[in-house]
N, C-alpha and C positions, 0 to 999 in steps of 0.2 A: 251819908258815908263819903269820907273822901275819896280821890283820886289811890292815895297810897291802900288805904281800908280795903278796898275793892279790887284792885291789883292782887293785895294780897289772897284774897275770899277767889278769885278766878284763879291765882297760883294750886292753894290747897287743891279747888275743886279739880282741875287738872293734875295734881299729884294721885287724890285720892281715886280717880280714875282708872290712872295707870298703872296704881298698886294693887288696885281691884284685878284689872285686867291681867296683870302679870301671873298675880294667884290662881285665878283662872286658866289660864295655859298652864302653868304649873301642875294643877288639879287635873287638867286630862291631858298631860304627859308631851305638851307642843312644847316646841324649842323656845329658849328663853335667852337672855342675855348669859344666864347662868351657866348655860351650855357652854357656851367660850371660854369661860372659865374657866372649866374642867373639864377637856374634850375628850379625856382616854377616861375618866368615870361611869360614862354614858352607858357601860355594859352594863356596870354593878348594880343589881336592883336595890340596895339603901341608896342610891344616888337620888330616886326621886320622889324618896321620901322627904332627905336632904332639901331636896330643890323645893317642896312645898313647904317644907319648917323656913326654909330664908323668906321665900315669896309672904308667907306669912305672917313675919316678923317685922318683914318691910311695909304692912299693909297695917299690923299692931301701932308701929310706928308714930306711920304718918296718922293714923286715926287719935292717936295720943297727942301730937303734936297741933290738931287741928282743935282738939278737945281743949287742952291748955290754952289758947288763942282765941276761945270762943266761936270758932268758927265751925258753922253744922256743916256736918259729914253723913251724917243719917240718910239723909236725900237722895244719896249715892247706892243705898242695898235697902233689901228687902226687910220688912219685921224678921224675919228666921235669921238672915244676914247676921243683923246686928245683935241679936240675941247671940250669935257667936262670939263675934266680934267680942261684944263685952263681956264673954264670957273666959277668953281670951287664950284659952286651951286648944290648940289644933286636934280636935279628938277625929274618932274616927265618924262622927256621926255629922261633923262639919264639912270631912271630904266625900259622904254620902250624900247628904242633902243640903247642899251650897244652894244649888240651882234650884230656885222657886219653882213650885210644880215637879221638881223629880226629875226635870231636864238635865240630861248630861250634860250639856251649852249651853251656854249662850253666843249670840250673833257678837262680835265683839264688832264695838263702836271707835277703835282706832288702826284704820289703815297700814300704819307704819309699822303696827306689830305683827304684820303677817305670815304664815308658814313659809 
């Protein structure tokens, strides 16, 4: 694999990460970049419905785009995960059982996105 190859395979896998993780805060209602966006929204409760259809559009995304590229994404979520994923519908049985095991969280692995 080249220099470029793998670059790119470490870019995705850093993307697909943070799209993960975004949807995730999203899903149990933490602040997001989304938040700043629409600061007087925050009352309206369709706001976070809102805010998990974008999280998860941006997560549809980048998994399409990684898909197109050849590059695996899978590595990244759970069998249930990705059975969503490609199912590709935000249902409600996706914001039910995201988290393996029935966990309402998970521990998130990027620092910089903190409460």
């Amino acid at each position: 694999m080249s220099d470029k190859q793998q670059n790119l395979h470490e870019f995705f896998a850093g993307k697909l990460e943070s799209s993960k993780i975004h949807f995730e805060r999203a899903l149990d209602c933490k602040h997001t970049d989304f938040d700043n966006l629409y600061p007087y929204m925050n009352e309206q409760p369709q706001f976070f419905w809102y805010k998990r259809y974008v999280a998860w559009s941006e997560l549809l995304t980048i998994v399409k785009l990684a898909d197109e590229l050849g590059i695996e994404w899978q590595t990244h979520f759970s069998e249930q995960q990705i059975s969503f994923i490609q199912g590709k519908v935000l249902q409600g049985k996706v914001l039910d059982n995201w988290y393996p095991g029935g966990d309402n969280h998970e521990e998130e692995s990027v620092s910089s996105l903190e409460e």
